[in-house]
N, C-alpha and C positions, 0 to 999 in steps of 0.2 A: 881517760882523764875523768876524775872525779870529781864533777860541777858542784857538789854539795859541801866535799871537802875542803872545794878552792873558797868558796863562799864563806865559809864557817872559819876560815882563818883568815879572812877578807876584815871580817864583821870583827873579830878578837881582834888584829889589830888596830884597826880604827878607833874601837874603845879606848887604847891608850893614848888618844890624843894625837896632832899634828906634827909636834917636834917628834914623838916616838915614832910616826911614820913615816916623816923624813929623815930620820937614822935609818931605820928598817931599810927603806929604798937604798940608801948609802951603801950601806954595809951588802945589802945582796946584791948591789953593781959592781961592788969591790970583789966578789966571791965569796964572803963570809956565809956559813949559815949562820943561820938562824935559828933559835929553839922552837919556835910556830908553826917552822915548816920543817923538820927533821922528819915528821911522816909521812912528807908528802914527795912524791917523782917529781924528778927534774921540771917534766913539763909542766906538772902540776906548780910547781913552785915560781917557774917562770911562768905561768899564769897572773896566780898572786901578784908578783913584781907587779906587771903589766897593770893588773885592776889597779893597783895601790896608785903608781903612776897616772892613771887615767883618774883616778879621786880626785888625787892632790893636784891636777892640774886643773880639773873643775872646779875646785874650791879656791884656788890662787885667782885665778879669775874671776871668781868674785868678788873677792877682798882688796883687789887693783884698784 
């Protein structure tokens, strides 16, 4: 697994803001891909998921 690559599409989506990474989460729990992670391995991708997830749950707890 590639830590740098997971990171670097971690960082891209985040730039696009809150709502776009709560789509993003939506949509990859749905199965959909995604264009962000089309070059990255499954695992790699379920990585991503995971960090995005663990973001967005740090961040909702703050704003509680």
């Amino acid at each position: 697994m590639d830590q740098h690559k997971i990171q670097e599409c971690v960082e891209a989506l985040c730039q696009s803001g809150c709502e776009m990474v709560r789509a993003t989460i939506s949509a990859m729990e749905d199965g959909q891909s995604i264009a962000q992670t089309c070059g990255l391995k499954q695992d790699e991708a379920s990585a991503v998921l995971n960090e995005l997830k663990t973001i967005m749950s740090v961040y909702d707890r703050r704003n509680s």
